[in-house]
C-alpha positions in Angstrom: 4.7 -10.8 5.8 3.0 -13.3 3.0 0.5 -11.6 1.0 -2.3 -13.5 -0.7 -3.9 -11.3 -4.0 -7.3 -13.5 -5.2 -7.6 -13.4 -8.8 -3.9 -12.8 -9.3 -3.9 -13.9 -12.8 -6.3 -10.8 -13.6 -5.3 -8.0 -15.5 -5.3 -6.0 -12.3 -3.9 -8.6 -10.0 -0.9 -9.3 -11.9 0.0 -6.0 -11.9 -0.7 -5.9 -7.5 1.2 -9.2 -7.9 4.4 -7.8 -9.4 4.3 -4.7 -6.8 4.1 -6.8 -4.0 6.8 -9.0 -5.3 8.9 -6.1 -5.5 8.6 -5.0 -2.0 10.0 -7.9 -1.1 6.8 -9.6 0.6 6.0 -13.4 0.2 2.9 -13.8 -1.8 0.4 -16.3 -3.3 -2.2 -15.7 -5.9 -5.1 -17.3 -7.1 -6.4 -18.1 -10.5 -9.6 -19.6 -11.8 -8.7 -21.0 -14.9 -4.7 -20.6 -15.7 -1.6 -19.4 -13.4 -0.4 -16.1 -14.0 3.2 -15.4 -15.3 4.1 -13.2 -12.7 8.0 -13.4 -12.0 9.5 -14.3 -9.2 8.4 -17.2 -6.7 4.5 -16.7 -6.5 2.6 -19.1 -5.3 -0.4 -20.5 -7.0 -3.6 -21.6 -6.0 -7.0 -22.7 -8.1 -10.0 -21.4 -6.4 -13.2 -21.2 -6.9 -14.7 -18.2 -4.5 -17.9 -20.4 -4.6 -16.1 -23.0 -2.7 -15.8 -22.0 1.0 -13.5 -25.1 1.8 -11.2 -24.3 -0.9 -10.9 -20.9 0.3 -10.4 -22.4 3.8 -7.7 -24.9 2.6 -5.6 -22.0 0.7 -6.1 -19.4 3.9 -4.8 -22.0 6.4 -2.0 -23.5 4.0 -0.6 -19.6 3.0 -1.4 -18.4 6.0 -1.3 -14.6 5.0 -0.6 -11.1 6.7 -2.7 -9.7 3.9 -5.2 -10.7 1.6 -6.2 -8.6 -1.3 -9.2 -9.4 -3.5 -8.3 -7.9 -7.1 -11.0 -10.6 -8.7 -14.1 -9.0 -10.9 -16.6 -12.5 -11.2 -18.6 -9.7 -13.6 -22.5 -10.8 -13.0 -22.0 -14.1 -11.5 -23.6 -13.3 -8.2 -22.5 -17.1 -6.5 -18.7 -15.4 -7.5 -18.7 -11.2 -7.6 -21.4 -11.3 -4.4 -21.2 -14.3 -2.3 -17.7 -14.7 -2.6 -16.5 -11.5 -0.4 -19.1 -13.0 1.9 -17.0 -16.2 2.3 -13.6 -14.2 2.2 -14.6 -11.4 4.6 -15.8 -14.3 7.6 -12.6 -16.6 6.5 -10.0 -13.3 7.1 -12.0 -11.9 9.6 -12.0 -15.3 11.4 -8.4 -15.3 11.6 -7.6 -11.9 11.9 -6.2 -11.2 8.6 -5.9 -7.3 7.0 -8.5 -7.9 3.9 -8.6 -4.9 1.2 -11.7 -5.2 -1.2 -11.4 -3.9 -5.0 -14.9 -2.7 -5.6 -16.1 -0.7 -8.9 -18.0 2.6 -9.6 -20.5 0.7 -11.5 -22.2 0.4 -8.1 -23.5 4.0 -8.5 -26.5 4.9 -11.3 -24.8 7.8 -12.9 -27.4 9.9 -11.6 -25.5 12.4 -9.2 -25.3 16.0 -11.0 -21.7 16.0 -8.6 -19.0 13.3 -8.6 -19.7 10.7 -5.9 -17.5 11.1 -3.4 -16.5 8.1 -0.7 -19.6 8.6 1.5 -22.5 7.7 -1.4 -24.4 5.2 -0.9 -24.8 2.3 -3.9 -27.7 2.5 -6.3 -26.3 0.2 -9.1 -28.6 -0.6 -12.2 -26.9 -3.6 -13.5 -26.7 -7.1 -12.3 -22.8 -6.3 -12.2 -23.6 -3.1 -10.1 -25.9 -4.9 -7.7 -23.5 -7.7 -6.7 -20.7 -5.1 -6.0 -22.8 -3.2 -4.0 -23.8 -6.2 -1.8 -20.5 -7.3 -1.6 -19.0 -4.0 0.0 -22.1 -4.3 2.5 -21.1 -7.8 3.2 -17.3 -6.7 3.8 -17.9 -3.6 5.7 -19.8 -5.4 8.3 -18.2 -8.9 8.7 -14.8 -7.4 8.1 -14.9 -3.8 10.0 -11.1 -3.1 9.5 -11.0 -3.9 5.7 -10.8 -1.7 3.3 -13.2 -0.9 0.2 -11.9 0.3 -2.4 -13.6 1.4 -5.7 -12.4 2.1 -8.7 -13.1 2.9 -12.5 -12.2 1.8 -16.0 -8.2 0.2 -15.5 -5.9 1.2 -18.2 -2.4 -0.3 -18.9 0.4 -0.1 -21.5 -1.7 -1.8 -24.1 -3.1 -4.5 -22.5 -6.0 -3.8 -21.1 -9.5 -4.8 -22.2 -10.2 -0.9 -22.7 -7.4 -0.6 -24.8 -7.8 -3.7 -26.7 -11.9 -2.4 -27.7 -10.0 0.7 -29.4 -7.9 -1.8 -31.4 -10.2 -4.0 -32.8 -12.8 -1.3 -33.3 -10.5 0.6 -35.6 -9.6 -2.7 -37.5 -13.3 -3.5 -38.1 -12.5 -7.0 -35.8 -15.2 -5.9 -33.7 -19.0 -4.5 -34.1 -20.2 -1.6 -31.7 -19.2 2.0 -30.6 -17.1 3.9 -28.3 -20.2 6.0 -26.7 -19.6 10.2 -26.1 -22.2 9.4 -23.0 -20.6 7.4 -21.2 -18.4 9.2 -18.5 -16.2 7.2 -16.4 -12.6 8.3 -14.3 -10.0 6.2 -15.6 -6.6 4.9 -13.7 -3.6 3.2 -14.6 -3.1 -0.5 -13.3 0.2 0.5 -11.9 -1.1 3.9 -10.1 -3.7 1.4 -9.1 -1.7 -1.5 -8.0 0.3 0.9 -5.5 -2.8 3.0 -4.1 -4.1 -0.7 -3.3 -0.3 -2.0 -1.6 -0.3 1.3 0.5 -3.8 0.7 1.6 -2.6 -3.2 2.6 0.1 -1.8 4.9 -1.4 0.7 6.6 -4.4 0.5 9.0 -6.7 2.4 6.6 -10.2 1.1 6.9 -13.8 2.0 5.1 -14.1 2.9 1.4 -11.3 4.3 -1.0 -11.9 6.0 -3.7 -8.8 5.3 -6.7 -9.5 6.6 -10.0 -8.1 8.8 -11.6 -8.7 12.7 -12.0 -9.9 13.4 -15.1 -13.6 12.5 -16.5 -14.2 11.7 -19.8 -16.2 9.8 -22.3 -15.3 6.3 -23.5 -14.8 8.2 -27.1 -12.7 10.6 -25.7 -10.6 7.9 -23.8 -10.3 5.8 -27.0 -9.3 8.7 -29.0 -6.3 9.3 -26.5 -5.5 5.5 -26.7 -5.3 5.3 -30.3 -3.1 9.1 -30.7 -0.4 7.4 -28.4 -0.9 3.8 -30.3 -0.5 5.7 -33.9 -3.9 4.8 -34.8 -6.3 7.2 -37.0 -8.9 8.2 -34.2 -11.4 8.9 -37.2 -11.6 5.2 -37.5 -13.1 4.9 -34.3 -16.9 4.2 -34.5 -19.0 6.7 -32.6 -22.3 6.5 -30.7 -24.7 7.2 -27.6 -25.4 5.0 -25.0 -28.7 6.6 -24.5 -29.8 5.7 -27.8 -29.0 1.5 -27.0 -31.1 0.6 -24.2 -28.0 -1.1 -22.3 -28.3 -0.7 -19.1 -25.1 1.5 -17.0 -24.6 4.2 -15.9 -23.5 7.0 -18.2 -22.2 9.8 -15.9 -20.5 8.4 -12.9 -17.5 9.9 -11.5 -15.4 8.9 -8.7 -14.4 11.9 -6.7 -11.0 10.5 -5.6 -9.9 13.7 -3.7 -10.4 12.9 -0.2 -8.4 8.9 -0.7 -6.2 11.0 -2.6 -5.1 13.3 0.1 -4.5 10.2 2.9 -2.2 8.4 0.2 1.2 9.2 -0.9 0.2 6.9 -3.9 -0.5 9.9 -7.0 -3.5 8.7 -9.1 -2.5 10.2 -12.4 -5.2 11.3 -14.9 -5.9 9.6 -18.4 -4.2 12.6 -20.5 -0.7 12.1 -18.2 -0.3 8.7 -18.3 -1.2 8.6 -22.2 1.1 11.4 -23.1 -1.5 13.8 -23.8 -0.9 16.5 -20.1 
């Protein structure tokens, strides 16, 4: 089996890279602007998802088992919303397993109750809105894929969560870390395996893998900067009602039902940081 992870040189898909690696299986990765430094004998491809012959050219050249899409795009609606469009008909064509990573910023925040696998999109960001159409566009050119959604991705330090708290507490960096904003974080390796078991298997339809324990992006950045030896009181505080940025501010993944058909244990924030 060759596996083929798109946007491999991502925070999140050199993490999928390295597990896959690890089991043993062939794989290929993409990367938009640099290679990733993934060990091991990875293959790597530049792609552009706007470029449907590209995408073509790397399919029929890897020739994959598997492909999983780890890639963000953020608000580029040609990449984050068109591209699954492109990948969906390309594995589809061929009859290759395709698992989609997806993002709770599809939902409004709100739900008074955690939104569980079954609720529908209502995104209020550009972001949002091209996730949402992308999961439609999967979901009905690709019927045996797999959605999967998830939340804010933490690591050992180097995610982009983790590197906020940082440069917040040095004064590098202007803004706050909101007590509004309520999100379900998850660990890029917890991740990385929830989305390798799903590849495997014969799951299909959405997945919900965050983690289970909602809090605010203070409360997460006070945990990051306890374990990293940093004075939390440094940490600037504020409201994301009080900014007029658009989001979400309550939006929690209810993970319980993905959770029960995985063996794949999607730790909470305050185990994985030392803190439960």
């Amino acid at each position: 089996m060759t596996v083929l992870i798109i946007g491999g040189s991502g925070f999140l898909g050199t993490e999928v890279v390295r597990r896959v690696a690890a089991a043993g299986r062939g794989t290929a990765a993409t990367y938009n602007s640099r290679p990733g430094d993934s060990p091991g004998t990875t293959e790597w491809h530049r792609l552009d998802l706007r470029d449907t012959h590209r995408l073509d050219e790397i399919i029929d050249t890897v020739q994959p088992s598997v492909v999983i899409n780890s890639s963000s795009g953020e608000a580029d609606w040609a990449v984050t919303a068109e591209g699954p469009v492109r990948l969906a008909q390309a594995t589809a064509r061929r009859g290759i397993r395709l698992v989609h990573v997806s993002s709770d910023a599809v939902f409004s925040g709100n739900s008074a109750t955690r939104y569980a696998e079954t609720a529908l999109p209502d995104p209020v960001t550009p972001y949002g809105a091209a996730k949402a159409a992308a999961e439609t566009a999967v979901r009905l050119l690709h019927p045996a894929a797999v959605v999967a959604r998830t939340s804010l991705i933490i690591g050992d330090g180097q995610s982009a969560h983790e590197r906020v708290v940082h440069e917040l507490a040095a004064g590098s960096r202007e803004g706050a870390l909101f007590t509004d904003d309520i999100r379900c974080p998850v660990h890029v390796a917890d991740l990385a395996a929830a989305l390798w078991e799903l590849a495997v298997s014969d799951a299909a339809g959405v997945f919900h893998l965050a983690g289970p324990d909602a809090l605010s992006r203070h409360e997460l950045g006070v945990l990051i900067a306890r374990r990293d030896g940093i004075e939390p009181s440094l940490l600037p505080i504020g409201r994301r009602a009080d900014t007029g940025l658009l989001g979400g501010l309550d939006v929690r993944l209810d993970s319980g039902a993905s959770q029960r058909r995985l063996s794949t244990r999607l730790r909470g924030v305050r185990n994985f940081l030392g803190k439960g």
